[in-house]
N, C-alpha and C positions, 0 to 999 in steps of 0.2 A: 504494500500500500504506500503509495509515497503522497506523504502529507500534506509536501511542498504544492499539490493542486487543490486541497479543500479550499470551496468558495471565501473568498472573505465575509465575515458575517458570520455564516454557518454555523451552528454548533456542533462542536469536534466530535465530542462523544458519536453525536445522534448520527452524524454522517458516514462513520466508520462503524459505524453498527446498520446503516441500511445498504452498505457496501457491500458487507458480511453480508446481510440475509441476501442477496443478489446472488450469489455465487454457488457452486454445486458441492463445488472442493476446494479445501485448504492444503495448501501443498507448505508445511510447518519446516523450513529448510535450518537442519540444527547444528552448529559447530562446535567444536571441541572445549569454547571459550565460552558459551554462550549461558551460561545458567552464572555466569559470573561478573560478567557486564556491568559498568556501574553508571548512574546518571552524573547529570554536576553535581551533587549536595554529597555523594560518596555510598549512597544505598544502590543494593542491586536492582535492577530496571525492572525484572518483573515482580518484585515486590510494592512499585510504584501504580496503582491503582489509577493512576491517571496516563499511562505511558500508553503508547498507541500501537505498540505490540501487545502488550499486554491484552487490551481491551478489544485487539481482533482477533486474539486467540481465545479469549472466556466467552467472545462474543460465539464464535463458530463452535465452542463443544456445546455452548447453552444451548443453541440452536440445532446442537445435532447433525451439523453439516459432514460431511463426509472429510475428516482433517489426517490427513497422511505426514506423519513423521518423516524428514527425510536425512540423513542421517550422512553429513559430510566430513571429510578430512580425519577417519577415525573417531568420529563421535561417537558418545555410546547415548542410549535412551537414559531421560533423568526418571528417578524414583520419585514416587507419589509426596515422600516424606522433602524433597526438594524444591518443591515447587509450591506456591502459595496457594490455596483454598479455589481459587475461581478457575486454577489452570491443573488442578489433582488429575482430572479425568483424560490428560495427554500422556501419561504415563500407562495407559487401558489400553492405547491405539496401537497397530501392528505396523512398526516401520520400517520404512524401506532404506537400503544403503546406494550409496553411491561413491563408489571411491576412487582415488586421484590415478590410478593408474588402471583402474579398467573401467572409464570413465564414458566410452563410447557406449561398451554395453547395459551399465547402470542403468545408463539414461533410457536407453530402449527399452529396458524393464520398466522403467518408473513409469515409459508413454506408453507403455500397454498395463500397466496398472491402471493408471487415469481413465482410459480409453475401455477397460472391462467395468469401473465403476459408474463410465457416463454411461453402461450398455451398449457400446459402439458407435455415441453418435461423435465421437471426436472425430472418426470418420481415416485415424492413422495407420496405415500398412506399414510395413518393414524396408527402410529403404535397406539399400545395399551402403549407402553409409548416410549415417545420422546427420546430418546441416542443423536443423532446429529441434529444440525438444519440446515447447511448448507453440511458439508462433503468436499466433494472434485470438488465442481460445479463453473468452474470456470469464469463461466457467471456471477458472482455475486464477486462486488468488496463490501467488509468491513471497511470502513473510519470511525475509532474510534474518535469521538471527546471530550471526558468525559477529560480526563486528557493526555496530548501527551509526547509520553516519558515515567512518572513516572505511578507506580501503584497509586491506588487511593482507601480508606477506607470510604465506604459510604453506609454500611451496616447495621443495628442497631444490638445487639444482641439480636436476635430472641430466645435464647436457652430457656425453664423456667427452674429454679431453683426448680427441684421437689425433696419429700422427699425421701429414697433411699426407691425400689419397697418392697413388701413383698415379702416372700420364696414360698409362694402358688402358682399355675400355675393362679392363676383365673386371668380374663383379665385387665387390667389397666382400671379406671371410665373414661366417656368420660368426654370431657373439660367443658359441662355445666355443669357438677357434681363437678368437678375439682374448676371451679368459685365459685363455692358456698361458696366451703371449703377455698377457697384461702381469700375469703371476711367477715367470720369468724375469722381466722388469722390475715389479716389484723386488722379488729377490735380490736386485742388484740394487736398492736403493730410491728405483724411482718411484717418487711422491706421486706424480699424474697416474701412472700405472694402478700403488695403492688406494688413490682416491675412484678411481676408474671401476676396480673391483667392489670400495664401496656402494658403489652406485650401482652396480650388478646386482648385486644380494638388496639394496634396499627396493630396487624396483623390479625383482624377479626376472631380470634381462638372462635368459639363455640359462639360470638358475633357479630352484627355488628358494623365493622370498627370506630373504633370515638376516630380521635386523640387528641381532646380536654380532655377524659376522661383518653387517655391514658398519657397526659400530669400531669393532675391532681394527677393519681397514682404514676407517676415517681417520681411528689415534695414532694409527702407524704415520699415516698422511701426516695429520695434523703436526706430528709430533717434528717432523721433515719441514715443516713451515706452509705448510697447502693451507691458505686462508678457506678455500671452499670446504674443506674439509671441517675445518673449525666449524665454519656456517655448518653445516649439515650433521652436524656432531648437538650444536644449538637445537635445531629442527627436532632431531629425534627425541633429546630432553624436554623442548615445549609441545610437544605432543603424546607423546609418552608412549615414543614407537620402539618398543624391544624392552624399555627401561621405565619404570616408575617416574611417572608425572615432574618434575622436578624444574621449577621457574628459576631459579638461583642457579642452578646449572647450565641451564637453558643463556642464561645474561651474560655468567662468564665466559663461555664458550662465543655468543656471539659479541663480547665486550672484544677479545681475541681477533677473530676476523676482523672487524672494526677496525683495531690499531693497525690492519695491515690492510685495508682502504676497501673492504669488502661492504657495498655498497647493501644489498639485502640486509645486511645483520644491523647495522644501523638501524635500517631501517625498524628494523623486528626490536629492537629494544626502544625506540621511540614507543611502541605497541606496550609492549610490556610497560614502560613507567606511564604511559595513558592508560591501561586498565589497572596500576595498581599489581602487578601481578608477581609475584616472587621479591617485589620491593614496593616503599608506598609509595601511591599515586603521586605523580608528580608531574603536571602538566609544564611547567619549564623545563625539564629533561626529557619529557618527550618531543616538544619544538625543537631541542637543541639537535637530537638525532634526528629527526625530522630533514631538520635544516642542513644535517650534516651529508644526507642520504641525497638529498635534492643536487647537492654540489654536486655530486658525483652522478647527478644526470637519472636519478631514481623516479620517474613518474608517476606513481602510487604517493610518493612523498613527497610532492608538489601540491601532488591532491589533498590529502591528507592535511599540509598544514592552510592551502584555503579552506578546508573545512573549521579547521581551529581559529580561523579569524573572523569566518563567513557565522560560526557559533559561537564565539568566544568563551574558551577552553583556555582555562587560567591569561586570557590578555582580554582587551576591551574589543568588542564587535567590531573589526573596521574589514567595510565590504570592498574600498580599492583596495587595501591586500590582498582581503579574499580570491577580487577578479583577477587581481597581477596572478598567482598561485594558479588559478584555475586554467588561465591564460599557457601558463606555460607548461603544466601538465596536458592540455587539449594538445599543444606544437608538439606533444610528442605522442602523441594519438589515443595518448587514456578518455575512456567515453564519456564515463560519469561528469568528467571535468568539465567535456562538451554540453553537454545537459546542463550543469549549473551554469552555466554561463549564459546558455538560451531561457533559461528560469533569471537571470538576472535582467538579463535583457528588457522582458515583459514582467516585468511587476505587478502588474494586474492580472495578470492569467494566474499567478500563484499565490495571489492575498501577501505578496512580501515587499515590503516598500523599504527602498534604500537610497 
């Protein structure tokens, strides 16, 4: 539901509650962070009885609308005992997963989930490869709860570091071939190799999946000075991939990358001290990474801090920052960025006057 269009006037409540009764399906999309989330005052957001997540998700169980969990980046479903009184009955619903590396077929589960509950009238067959997953169906409302407001880096990097191709036409060696040679290299030392393998095991490349192993390769990496490694060594501790949940590990690790100009991890610790998370909240340290993430060209982190001026998140509301920020995350083709922009544009199409 994006807020930024209720009518000026309007009453918020009433209007996001006959939005809800509009709709057929809730498609409740939940991240690994999300039961944790905090407002400005420092309470968690769905204990806020006025929040406009909140009040479309109590609106749709009350209603008995068809509300599907969907379960991103490793989330697990929250228990009844987590969630406040109006929102209990999201813990009853049967949810669906969607995950970052087999994220094509998820997705085609989730539109024929959708698409058995409309009875067939969503009207979607199976392509041969997925483009859109929902489109323009507007039976189906999209409540993002991963990060509200700000973009969010929780991605590992997946890219490997391979050696440049030869000039020959012949085909590139598959990845168990690939291993091999990478585990050779290794052996002698090389950090890309050991970072290389991490990222085999972490994303099941030509193995299976075992974050423990790919942990293992990262320290070796890391330990060699592979900043990505660091990064990704962060990732697996802020999401608690192989290893118990751990935020303070998660910051050193990507405190680490950071000192050696690793632009993601910056970034993700801006995140971190904006939610508060394994240290307290501290909106001037999340601007400063922010700020520091943006130098080095990070376009989620451009976005991110026009959202903190455009809301003002520990600084005074000022909307020419905002637009300079949004400005220059759109030049590097982040959408959202685009979008606020055209919302600032018209100020009466969105009840926001600036």
């Amino acid at each position: 539901m994006d807020v930024d269009h209720i009518p000026a006037g309007v009453d918020f409540e009433a209007h996001l509650n006959s939005q809800i009764a509009a709709c057929e399906i809730a498609l409740i999309v939940i991240g690994p962070r999300w039961l944790e989330v905090k407002d400005e005052n420092g309470g968690r957001r769905l204990d806020n009885s006025d929040d406009f997540v909140a009040i479309e998700i109590a609106t749709a169980l009350a209603r008995n609308i068809r509300v599907i969990p969907v379960l991103v980046d490793g989330a697990r479903m929250p228990k009844a005992g987590e969630l406040p009184d109006p929102l209990k009955a999201l813990a009853r619903r049967q949810a669906v997963e969607v995950r970052q590396l087999h994220f094509g077929r998820d997705a085609e589960a989730l539109v024929e989930r959708v698409n058995d509950a409309l009875d067939g009238t969503f009207g979607w067959q199976r392509p041969r490869r997925l483009k859109a997953v929902v489109g323009g169906v507007a039976a189906v409302l999209l409540l993002l709860l991963g990060w509200i407001g700000l973009s969010s880096m929780d991605l590992a990097v997946w890219r490997l570091r391979l050696p440049a191709l030869p000039t020959t036409s012949q085909p590139a060696p598959p990845v168990s071939s690939a291993r091999k040679e990478y585990e050779k290299a290794a052996a002698k030392g090389d950090a890309s190799a050991m970072f290389n393998l991490g990222v085999l095991y972490h994303s099941g490349q030509g193995v299976a999946q075992d974050y423990v192993k790919a942990r293992e390769w990262y320290e070796k990496a890391a330990a060699e000075g592979d900043a990505d490694a660091m990064f990704n060594l962060g990732l697996l501790y802020d999401n608690g991939f192989g290893v118990a949940q751990d935020y303070a590990k998660a910051r050193a690790w990507y405190e680490k990358a950071a000192a050696k100009g690793q632009a993601s991890a910056m970034f993700n610790l801006g995140l971190l001290y904006h939610n508060g998370q394994g240290v307290a909240q501290d909106y001037a340290m999340a601007r400063k990474w922010f700020e520091k993430a943006a130098d080095e060209g990070n376009a989620s982190a451009m976005f991110n801090l026009g959202v903190i001026y455009d809301e003002g998140f520990g600084v005074a509301p000022d909307y020419a920052k905002a637009r300079e920020w949004y400005e220059k995350a759109a030049a590097r083709g982040h959408a959202k960025a685009k979008t606020h922009l055209e919302q600032m544009a018209d100020p009466l199409a969105t009840g926001r006057t600036r």
